[in-house]
C-alpha positions, 0 to 999 in steps of 0.5 A: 563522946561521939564527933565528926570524922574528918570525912564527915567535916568536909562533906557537912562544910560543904554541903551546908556552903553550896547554896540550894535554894528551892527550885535551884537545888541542883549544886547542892544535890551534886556534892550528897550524890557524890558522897552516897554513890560510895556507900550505894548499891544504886542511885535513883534521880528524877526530872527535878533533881531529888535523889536517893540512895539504895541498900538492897538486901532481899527482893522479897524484904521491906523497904525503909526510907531515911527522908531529909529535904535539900532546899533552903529559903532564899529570894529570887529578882523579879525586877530590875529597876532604870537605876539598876535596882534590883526589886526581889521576891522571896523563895519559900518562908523568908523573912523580909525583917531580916533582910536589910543591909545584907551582903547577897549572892546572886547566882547567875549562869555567869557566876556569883554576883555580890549585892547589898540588900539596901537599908535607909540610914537611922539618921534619916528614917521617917521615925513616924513609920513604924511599919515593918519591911515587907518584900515589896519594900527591898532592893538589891544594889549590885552597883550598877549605875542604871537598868543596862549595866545592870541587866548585863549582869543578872537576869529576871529569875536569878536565885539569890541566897545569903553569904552567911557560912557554917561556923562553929559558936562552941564545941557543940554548937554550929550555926550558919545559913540552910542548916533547914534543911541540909543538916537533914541530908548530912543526918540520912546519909551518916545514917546510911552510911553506918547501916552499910558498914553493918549491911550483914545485920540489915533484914530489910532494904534501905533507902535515903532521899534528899528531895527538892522543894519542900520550903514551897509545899513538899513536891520533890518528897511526893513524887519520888515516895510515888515513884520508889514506893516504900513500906515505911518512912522516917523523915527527918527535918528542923524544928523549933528549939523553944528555949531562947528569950521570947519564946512561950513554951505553953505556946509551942511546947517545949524542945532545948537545943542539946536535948536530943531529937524530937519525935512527932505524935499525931497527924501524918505520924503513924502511931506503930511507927512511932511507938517502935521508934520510940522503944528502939530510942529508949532500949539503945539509951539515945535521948529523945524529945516529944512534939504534938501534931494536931494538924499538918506537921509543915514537912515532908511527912505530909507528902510522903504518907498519903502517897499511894495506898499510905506510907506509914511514916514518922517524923524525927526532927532536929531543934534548930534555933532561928530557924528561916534566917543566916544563922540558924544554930544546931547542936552536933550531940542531937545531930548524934542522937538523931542519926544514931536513932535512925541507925537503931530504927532500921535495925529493929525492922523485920523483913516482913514487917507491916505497919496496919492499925487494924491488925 
């Protein structure tokens, strides 16, 4: 049974603890730069902070890109009220049902300051008022007694991000704040990691992105796929493991937590890659699930595979469940299976390779 190195306990302990909200990801980009510029021939950053790592085998070979997203959701100030409230805004795809009576940390350029997202007691509640929390409705209180004290310690535009850390539920099982998608940067870089201890077998060239600000459209993945120009993607992030109470899999298909990665079939997919990666998973005994994609995939394979002249591009997804929320859960064999998978993918590449429909 495969399980983490020591190594790779510490690097994925502290790459999911290092809080990187979209737009504010530069901590967390630090400690996966740290950790690849072992393994690297060379590394490659850019004016918004995404970064990426290289294998160079041939001039004349192909390039593959292993692609994750390092940024989690979170929330920002946006208001600091005459009673030292501060009124916050969401980053991303928060969800503000969650949100009450949270511990937060607010991450100013003086350090961390704690605060409590505030919450009206059950006792006096207006039990009429069935309307469910928006943004609008939530306050940050940090303890200050009025807007002075308070604007001494946070700034308008001050990131905010949750203190939930990594934990383990079982053996298998690990679950925590941002594993969406920063599981995504610990896979593509044991990925990388194992492809350079194999290097000799490697026919084509091999780069890792960890690109910013997917949660708010995928910009970090396209201009760093404009810039690096690789002749085939394979993405990696999140998606819904729909095996919980609540769930209708007729609905949102079926995807179980411990079954594996899920690969996508339409839209941004491309169907050779796709194809190969699928007989690549089935010849090497890694198993595997299957989503359908009828429109936009919400990834970074969207921005990726109209880059340029079109970057044949597939995307192998982590089941997570609740997803968007402190204690987004994962199982350690999928996140196996799925390295592993990416591992195999980028071997069975040719250095010649392409990937044309119509050829």
């Amino acid at each position: 049974m495969d399980k983490l190195t020591p190594d790779e306990h510490q690097f994925l302990e502290k790459l999911l603890i290092t809080p990187s909200p979209t737009g504010y990801e530069q901590a967390g980009q630090h400690v996966w730069l740290q950790y690849m510029k072992e393994l690297a021939d060379h590394t490659v950053t850019d004016a918004y902070g995404s970064a990426a790592a290289g294998l160079q085998v041939s001039e004349e070979a192909i390039t593959v890109m292993l692609e994750a997203h390092c940024d989690e959701i979170g929330m920002v100030v946006q208001h600091i009220d005459e009673q030292g409230f501060l009124w916050i805004q969401r980053i991303g795809g928060s969800d503000p049902t969650i949100a009450r009576a949270r511990k937060v940390f607010i991450h100013t350029a003086n350090g961390l300051v704690t605060g409590i997202i505030g919450h009206t007691a059950i006792h006096l509640q207006d039990r009429e008022n069935t309307k469910a929390a928006g943004w609008k409705d939530l306050f940050v209180d940090i303890g200050a007694s009025d807007r002075e004290e308070a604007g001494a310690m946070v700034t308008v535009g001050d990131p905010i991000t949750y203190c939930d850390d990594f934990e383990y539920l079982s053996d298998d099982l690990i679950a925590g704040r941002a594993l969406d998608n920063r599981i995504g940067g610990f896979i593509i870089a044991r990925a990388f990691a194992q492809l350079a201890a194999r290097r000799q077998e490697l026919k084509v060239n091999v780069l890792a992105l960890n690109a910013v600000q997917e949660e708010i459209g995928g910009f970090g993945a396209r201009m760093m796929s404009y810039r690096l120009m690789p002749d085939v993607a394979l993405v990696t992030d999140v998606t819904h493991a729909t095996d919980t109470p609540g769930i209708n899999q007729k609905e949102h298909g079926r995807v179980l937590l411990g079954g594996g990665p899920a690969v996508t079939h339409g839209s941004s997919s491309h169907p050779l890659v796709v194809r190969q990666l699928v007989d690549v998973a089935h010849k090497n005994d890694i198993t595997i699930q299957h989503e359908a994609s009828s429109v936009r995939t919400g990834t970074d394979t969207d921005s990726i595979f109209f880059t340029r002249q079109g970057i044949p591009s597939a995307l192998t997804s982590l089941p997570l469940r609740y997803m968007h929320s402190p204690v987004e859960t994962a199982s350690l064999s999928d996140i196996f299976r799925l390295s592993h998978l990416m591992v195999a993918f980028v071997l069975s590449l040719n250095s010649d390779q392409r990937f044309n429909l119509l050829n």
